[in-house]
PDB file of N, CA, C, O and CB in Angstrom:
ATOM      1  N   UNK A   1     -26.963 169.131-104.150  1.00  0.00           N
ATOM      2  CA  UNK A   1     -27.680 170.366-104.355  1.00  0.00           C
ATOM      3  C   UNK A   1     -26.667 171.505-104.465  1.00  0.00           C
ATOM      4  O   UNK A   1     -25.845 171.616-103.555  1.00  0.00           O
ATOM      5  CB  UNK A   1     -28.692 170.618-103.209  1.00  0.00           C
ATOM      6  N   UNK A   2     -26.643 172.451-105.595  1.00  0.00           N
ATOM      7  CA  UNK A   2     -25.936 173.282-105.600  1.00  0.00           C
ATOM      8  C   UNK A   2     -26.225 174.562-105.490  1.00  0.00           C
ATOM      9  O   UNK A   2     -27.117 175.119-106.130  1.00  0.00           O
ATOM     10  CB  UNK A   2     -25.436 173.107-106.329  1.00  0.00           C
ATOM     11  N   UNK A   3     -25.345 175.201-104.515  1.00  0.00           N
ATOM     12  CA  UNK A   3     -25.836 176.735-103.822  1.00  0.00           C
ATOM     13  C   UNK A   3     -25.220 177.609-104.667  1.00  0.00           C
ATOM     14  O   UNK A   3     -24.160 177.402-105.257  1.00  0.00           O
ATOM     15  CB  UNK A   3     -25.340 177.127-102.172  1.00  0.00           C
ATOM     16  N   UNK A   4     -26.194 179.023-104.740  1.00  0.00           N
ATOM     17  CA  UNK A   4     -25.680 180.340-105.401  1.00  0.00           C
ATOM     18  C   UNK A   4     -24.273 180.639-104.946  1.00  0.00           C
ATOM     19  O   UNK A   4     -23.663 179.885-104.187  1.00  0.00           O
ATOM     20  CB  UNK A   4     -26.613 181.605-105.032  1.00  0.00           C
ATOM     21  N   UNK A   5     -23.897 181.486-105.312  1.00  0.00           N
ATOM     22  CA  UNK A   5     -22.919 181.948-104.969  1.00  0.00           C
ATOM     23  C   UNK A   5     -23.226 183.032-104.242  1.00  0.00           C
ATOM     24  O   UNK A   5     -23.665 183.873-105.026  1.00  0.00           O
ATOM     25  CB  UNK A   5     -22.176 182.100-105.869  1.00  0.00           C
ATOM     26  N   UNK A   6     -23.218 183.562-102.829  1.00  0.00           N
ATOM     27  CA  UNK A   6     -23.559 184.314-101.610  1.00  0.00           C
ATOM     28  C   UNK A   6     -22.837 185.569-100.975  1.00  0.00           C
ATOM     29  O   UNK A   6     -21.644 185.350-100.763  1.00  0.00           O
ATOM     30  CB  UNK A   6     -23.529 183.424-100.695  1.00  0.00           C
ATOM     31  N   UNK A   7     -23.182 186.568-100.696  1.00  0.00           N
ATOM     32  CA  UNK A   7     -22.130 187.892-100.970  1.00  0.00           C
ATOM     33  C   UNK A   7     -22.690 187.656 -99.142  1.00  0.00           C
ATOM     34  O   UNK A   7     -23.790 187.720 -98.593  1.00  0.00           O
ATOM     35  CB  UNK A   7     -22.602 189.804-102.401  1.00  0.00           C
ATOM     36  N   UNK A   8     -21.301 187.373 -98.660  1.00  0.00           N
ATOM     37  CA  UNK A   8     -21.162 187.580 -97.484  1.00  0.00           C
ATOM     38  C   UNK A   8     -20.835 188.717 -96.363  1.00  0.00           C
ATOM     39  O   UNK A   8     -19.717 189.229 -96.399  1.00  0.00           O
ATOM     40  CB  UNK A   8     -20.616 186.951 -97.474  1.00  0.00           C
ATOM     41  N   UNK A   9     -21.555 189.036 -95.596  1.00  0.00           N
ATOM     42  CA  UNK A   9     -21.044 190.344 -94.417  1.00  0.00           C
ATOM     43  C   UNK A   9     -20.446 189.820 -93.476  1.00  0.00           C
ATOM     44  O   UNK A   9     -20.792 188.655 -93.281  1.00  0.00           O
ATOM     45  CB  UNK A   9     -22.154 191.239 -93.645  1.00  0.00           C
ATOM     46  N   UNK A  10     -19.471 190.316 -92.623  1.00  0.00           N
ATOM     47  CA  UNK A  10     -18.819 189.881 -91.426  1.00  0.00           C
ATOM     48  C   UNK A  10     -19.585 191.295 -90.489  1.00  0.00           C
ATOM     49  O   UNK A  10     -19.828 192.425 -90.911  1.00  0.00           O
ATOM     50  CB  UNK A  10     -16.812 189.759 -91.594  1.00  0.00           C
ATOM     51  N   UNK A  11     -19.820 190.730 -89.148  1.00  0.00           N
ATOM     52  CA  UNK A  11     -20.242 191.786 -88.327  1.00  0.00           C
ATOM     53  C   UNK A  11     -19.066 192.871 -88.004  1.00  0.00           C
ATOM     54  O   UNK A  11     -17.877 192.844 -88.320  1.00  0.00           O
ATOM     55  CB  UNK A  11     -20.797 191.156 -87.043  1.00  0.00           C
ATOM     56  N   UNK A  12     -19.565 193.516 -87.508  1.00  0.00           N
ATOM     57  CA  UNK A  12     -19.059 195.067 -87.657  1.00  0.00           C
ATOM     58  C   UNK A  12     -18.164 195.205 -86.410  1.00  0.00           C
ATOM     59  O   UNK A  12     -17.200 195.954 -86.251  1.00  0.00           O
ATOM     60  CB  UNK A  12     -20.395 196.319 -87.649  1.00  0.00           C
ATOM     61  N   UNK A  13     -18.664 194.378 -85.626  1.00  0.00           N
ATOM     62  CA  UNK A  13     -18.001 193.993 -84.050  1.00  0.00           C
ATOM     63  C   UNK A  13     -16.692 192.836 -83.719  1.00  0.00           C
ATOM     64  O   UNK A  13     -16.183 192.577 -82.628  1.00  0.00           O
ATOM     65  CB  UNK A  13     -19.320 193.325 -83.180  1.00  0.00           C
ATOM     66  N   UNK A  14     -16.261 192.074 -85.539  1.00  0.00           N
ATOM     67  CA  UNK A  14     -15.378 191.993 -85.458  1.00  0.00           C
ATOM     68  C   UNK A  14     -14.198 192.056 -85.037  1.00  0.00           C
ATOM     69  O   UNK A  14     -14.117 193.159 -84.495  1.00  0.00           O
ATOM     70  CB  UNK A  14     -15.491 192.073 -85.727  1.00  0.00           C
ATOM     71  N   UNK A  15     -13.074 191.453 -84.945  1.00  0.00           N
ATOM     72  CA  UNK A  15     -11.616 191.913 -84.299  1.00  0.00           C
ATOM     73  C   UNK A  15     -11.340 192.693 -85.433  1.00  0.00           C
ATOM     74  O   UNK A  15     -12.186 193.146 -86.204  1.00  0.00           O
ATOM     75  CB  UNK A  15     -10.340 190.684 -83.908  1.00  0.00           C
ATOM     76  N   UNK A  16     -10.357 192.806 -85.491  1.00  0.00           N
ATOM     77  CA  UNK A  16      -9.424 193.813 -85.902  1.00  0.00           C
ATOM     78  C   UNK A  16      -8.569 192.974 -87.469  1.00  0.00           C
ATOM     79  O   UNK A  16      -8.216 193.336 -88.591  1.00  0.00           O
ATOM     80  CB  UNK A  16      -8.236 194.190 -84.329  1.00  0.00           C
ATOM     81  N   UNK A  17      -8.553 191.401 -86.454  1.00  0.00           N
ATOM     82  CA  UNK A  17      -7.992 190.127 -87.082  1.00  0.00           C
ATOM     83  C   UNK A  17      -8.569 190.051 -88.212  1.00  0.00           C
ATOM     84  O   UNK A  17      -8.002 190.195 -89.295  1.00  0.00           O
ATOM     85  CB  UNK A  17      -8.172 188.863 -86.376  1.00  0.00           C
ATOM     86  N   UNK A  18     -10.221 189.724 -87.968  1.00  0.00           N
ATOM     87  CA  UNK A  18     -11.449 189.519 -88.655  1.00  0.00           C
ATOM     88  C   UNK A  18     -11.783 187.990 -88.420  1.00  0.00           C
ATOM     89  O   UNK A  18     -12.673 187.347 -88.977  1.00  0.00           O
ATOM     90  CB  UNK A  18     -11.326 189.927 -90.226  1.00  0.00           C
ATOM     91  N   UNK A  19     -10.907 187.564 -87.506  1.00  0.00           N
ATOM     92  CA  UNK A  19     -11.169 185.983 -86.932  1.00  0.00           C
ATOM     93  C   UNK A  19     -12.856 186.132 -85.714  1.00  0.00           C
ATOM     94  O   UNK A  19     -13.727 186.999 -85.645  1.00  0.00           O
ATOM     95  CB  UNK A  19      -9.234 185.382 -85.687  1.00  0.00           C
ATOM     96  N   UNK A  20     -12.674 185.034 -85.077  1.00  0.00           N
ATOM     97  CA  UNK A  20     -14.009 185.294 -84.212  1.00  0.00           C
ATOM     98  C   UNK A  20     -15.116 185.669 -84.288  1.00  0.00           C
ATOM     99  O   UNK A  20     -15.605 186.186 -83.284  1.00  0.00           O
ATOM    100  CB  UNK A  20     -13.968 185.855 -83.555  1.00  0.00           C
ATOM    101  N   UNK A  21     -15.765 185.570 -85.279  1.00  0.00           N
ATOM    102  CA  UNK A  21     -16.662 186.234 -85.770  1.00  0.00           C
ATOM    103  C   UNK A  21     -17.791 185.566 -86.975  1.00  0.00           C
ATOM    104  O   UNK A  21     -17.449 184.707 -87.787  1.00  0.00           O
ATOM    105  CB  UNK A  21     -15.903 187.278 -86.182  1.00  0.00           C
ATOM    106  N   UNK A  22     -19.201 186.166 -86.892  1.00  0.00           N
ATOM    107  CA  UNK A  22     -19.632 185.425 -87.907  1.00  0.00           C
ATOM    108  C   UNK A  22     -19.927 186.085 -89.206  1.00  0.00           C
ATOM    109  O   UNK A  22     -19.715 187.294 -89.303  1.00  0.00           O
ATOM    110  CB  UNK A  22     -20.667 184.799 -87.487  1.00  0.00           C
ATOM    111  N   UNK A  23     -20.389 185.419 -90.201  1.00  0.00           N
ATOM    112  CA  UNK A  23     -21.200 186.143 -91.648  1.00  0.00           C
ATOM    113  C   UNK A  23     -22.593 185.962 -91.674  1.00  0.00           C
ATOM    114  O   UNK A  23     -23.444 185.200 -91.216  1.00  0.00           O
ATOM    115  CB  UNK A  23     -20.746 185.491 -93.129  1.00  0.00           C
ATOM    116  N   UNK A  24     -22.498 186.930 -92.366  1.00  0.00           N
ATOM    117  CA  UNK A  24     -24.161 186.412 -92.794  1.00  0.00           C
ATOM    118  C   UNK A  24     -24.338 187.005 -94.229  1.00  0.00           C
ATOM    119  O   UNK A  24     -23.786 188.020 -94.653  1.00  0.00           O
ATOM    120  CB  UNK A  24     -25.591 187.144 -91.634  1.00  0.00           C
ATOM    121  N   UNK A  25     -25.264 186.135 -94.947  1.00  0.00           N
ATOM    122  CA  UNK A  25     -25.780 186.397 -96.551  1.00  0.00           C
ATOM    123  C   UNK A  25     -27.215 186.907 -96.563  1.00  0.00           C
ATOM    124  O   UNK A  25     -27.970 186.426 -95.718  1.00  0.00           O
ATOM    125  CB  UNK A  25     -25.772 184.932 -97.521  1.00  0.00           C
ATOM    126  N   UNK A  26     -27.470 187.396 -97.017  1.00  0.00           N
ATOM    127  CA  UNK A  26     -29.223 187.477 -97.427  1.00  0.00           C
ATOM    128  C   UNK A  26     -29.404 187.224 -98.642  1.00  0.00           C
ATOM    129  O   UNK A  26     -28.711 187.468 -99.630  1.00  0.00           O
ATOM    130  CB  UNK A  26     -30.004 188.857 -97.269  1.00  0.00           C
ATOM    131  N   UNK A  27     -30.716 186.541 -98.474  1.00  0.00           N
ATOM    132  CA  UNK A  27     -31.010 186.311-100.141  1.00  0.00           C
ATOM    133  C   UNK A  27     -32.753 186.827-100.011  1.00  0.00           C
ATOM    134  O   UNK A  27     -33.058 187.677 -99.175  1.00  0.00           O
ATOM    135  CB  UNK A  27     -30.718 184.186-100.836  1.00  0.00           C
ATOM    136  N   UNK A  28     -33.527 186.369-100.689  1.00  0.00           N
ATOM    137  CA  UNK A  28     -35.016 187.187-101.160  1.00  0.00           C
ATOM    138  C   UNK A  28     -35.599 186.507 -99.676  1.00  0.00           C
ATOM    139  O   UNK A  28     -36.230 187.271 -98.946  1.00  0.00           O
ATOM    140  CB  UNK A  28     -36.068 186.571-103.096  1.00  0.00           C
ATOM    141  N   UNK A  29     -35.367 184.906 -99.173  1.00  0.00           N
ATOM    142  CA  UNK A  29     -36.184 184.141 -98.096  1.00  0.00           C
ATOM    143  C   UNK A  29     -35.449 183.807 -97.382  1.00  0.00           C
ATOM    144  O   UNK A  29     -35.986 183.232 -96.435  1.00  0.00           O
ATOM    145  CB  UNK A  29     -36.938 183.086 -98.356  1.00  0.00           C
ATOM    146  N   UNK A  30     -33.830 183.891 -97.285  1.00  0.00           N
ATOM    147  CA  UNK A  30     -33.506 183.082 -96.345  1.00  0.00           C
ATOM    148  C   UNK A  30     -32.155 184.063 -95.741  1.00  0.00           C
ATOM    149  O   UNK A  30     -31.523 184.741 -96.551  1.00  0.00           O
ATOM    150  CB  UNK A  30     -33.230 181.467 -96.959  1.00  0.00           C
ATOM    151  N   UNK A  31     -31.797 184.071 -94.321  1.00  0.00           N
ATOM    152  CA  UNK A  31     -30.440 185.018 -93.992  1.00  0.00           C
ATOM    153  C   UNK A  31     -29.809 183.396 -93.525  1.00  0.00           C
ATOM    154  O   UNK A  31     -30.197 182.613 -92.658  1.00  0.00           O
ATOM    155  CB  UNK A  31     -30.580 186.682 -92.425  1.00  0.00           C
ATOM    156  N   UNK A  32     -28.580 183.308 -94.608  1.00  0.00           N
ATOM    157  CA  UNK A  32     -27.426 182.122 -94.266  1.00  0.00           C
ATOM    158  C   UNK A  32     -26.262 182.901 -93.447  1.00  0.00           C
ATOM    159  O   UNK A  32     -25.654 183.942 -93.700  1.00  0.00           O
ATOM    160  CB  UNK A  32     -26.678 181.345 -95.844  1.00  0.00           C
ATOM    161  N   UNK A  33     -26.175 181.767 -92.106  1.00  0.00           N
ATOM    162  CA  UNK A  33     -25.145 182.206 -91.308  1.00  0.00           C
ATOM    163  C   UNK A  33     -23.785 181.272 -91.118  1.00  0.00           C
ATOM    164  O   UNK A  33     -23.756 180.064 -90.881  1.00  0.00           O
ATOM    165  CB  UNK A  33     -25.779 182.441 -90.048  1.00  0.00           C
ATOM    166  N   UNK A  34     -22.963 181.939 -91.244  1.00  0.00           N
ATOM    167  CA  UNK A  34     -21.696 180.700 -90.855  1.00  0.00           C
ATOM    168  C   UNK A  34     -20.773 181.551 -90.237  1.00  0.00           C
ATOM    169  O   UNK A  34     -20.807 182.780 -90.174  1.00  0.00           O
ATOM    170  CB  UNK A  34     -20.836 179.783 -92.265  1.00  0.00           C
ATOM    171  N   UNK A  35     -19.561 180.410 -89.579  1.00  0.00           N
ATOM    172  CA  UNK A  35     -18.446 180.687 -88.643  1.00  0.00           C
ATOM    173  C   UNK A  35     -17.559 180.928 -89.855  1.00  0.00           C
ATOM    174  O   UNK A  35     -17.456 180.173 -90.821  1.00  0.00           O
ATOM    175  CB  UNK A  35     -17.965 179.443 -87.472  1.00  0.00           C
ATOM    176  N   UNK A  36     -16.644 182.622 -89.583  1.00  0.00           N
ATOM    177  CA  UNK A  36     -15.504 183.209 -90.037  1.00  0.00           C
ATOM    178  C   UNK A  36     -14.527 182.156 -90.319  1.00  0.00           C
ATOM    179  O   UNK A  36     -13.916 181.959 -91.370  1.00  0.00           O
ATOM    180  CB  UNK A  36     -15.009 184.183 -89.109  1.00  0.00           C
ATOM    181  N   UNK A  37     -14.486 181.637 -89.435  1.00  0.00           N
ATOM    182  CA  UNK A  37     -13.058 180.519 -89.493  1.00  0.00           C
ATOM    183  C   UNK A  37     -13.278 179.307 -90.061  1.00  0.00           C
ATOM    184  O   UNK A  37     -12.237 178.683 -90.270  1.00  0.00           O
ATOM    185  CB  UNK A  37     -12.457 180.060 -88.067  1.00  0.00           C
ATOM    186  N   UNK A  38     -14.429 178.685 -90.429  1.00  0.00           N
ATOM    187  CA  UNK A  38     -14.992 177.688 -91.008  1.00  0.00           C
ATOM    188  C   UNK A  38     -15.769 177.768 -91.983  1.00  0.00           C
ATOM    189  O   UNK A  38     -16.872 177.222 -91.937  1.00  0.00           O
ATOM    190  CB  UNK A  38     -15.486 177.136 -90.331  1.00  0.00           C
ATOM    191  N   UNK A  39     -15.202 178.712 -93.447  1.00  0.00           N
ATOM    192  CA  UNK A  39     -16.501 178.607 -94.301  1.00  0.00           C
ATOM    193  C   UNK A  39     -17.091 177.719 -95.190  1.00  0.00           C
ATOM    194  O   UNK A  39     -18.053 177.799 -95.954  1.00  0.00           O
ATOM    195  CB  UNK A  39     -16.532 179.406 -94.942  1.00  0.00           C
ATOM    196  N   UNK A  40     -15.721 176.244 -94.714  1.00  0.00           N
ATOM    197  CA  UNK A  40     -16.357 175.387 -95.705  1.00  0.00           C
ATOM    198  C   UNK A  40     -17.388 174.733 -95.294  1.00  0.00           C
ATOM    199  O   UNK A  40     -18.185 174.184 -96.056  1.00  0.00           O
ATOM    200  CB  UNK A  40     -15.579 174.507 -96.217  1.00  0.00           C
ATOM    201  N   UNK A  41     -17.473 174.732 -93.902  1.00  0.00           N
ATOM    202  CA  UNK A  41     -19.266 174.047 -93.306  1.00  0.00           C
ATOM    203  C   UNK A  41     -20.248 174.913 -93.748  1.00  0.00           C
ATOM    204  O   UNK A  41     -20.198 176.143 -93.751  1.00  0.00           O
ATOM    205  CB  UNK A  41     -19.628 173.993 -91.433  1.00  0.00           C
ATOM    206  N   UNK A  42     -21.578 173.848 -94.300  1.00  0.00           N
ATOM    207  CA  UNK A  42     -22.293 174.344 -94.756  1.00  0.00           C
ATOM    208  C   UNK A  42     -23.198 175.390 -93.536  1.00  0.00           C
ATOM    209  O   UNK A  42     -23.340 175.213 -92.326  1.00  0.00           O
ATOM    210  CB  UNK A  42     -22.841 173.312 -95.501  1.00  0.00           C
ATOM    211  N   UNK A  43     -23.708 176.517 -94.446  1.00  0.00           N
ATOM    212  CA  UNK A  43     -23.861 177.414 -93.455  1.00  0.00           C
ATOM    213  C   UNK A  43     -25.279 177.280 -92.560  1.00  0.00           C
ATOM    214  O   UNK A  43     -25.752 176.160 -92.749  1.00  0.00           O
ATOM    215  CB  UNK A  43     -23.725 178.736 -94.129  1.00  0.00           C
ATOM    216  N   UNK A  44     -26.062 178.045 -91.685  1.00  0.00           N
ATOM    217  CA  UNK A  44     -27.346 177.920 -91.227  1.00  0.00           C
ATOM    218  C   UNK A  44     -28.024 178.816 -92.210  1.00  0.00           C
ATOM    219  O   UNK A  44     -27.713 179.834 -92.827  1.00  0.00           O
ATOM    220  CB  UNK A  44     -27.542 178.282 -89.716  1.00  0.00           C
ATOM    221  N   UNK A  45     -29.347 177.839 -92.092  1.00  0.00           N
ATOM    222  CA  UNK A  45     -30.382 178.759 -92.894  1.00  0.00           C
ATOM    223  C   UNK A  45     -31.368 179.349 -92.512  1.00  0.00           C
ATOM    224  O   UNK A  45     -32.113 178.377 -92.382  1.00  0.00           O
ATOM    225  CB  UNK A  45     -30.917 178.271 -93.728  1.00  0.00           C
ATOM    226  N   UNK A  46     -32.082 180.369 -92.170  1.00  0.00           N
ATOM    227  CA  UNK A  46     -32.844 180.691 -90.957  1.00  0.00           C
ATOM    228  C   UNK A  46     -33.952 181.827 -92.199  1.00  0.00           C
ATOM    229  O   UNK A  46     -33.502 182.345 -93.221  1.00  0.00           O
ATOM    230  CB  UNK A  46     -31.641 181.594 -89.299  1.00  0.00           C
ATOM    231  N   UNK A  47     -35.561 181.965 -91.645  1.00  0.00           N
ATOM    232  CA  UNK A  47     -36.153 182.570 -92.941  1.00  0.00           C
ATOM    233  C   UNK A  47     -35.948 183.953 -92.150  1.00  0.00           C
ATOM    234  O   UNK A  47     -35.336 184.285 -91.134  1.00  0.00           O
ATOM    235  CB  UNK A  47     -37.922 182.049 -93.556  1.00  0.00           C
ATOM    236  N   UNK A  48     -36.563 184.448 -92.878  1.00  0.00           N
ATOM    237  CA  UNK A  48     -35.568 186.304 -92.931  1.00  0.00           C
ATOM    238  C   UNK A  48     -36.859 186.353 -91.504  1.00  0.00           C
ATOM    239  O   UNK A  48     -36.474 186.314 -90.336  1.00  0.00           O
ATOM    240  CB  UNK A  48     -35.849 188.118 -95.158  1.00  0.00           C
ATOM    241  N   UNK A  49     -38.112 186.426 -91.809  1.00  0.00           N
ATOM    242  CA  UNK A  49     -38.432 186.588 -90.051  1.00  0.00           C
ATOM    243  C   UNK A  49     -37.914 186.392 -89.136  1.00  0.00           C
ATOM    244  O   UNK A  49     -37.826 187.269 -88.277  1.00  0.00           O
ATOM    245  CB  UNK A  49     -39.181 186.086 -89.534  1.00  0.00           C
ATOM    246  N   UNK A  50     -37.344 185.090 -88.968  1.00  0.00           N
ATOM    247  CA  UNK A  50     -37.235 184.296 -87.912  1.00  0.00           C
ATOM    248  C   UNK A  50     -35.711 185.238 -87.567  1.00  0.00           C
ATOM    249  O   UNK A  50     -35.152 185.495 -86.500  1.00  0.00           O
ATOM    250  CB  UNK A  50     -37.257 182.420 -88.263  1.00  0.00           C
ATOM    251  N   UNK A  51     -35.418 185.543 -88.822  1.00  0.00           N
ATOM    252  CA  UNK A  51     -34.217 186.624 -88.452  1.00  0.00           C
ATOM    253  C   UNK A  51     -34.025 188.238 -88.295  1.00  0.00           C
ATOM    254  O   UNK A  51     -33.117 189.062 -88.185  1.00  0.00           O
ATOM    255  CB  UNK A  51     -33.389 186.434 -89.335  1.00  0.00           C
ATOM    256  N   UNK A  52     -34.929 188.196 -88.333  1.00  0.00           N
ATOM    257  CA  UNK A  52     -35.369 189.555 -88.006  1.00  0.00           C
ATOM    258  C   UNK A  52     -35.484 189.654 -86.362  1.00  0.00           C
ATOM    259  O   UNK A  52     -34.929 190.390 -85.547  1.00  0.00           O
ATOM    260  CB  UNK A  52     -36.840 189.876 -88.776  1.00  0.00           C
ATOM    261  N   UNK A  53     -36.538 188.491 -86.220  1.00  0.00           N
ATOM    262  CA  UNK A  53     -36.894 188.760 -84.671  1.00  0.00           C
ATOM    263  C   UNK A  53     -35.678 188.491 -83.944  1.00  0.00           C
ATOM    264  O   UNK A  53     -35.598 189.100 -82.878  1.00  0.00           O
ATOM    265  CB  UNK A  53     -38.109 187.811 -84.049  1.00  0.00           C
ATOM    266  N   UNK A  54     -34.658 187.698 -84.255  1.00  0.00           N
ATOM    267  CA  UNK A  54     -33.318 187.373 -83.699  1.00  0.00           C
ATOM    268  C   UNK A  54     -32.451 188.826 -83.691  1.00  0.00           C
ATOM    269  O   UNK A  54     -31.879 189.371 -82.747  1.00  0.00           O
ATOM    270  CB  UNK A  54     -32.554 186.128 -84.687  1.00  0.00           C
ATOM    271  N   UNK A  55     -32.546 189.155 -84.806  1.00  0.00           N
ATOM    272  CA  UNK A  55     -31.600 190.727 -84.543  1.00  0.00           C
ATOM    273  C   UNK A  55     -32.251 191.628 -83.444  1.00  0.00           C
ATOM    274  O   UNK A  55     -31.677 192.296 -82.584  1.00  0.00           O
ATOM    275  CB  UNK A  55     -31.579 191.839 -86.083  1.00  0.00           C
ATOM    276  N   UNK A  56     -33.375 191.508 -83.642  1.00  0.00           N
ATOM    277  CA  UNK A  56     -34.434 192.834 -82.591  1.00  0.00           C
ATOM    278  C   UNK A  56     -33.873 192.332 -81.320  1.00  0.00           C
ATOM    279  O   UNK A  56     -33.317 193.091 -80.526  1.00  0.00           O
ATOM    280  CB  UNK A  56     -36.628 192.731 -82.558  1.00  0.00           C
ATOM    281  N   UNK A  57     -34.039 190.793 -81.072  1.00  0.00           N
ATOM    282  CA  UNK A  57     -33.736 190.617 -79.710  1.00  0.00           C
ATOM    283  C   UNK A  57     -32.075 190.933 -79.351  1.00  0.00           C
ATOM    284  O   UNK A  57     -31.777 191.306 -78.216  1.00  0.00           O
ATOM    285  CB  UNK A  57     -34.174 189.091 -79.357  1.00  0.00           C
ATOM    286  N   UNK A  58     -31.427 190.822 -80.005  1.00  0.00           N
ATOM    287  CA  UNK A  58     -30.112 191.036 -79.929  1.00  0.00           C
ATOM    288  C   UNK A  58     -29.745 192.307 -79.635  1.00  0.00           C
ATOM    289  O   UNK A  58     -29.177 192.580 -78.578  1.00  0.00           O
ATOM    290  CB  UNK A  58     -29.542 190.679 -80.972  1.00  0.00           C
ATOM    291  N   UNK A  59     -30.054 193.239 -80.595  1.00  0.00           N
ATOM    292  CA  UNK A  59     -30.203 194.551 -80.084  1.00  0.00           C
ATOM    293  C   UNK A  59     -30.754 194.891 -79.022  1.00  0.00           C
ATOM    294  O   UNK A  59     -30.358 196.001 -78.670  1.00  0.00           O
ATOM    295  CB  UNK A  59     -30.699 195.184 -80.760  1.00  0.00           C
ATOM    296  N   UNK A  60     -31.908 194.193 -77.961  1.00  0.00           N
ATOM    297  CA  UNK A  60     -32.351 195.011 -77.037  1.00  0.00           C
ATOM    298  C   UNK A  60     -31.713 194.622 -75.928  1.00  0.00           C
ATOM    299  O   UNK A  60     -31.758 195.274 -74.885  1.00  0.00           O
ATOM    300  CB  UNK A  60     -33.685 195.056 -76.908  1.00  0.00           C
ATOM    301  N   UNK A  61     -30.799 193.072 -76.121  1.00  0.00           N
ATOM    302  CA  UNK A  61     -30.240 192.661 -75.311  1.00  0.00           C
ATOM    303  C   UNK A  61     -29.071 193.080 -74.395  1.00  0.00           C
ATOM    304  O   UNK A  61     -28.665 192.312 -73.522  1.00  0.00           O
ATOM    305  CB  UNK A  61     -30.137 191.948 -75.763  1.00  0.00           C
TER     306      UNK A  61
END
């Protein structure tokens, strides 16, 4: 199966390095997440709700 090609963000809370850290893509249904240091594993796929409610909780955390 072959994947789009994915415009990746690194969090903002990053090092300095830009190691330690994760990405994330959005697309129309799905936010793909993967490890900075590992982008050749395929990434997680999570639907944009399910990621939504994950950021909210993160933030209140």
């Amino acid at each position: 199966m072959s994947t789009p090609e994915l415009d990746w963000y690194k969090s903002s809370y990053s090092s300095a390095q830009g190691d330690s850290c994760i990405e994330v893509a959005i697309t129309e249904q799905t936010a793909h997440v993967r490890d900075s240091k590992d982008v050749a594993r395929r990434p997680l796929g999570v639907g944009r709700k399910g990621w939504a409610h994950f950021v909210d909780f993160a933030a209140r955390s």
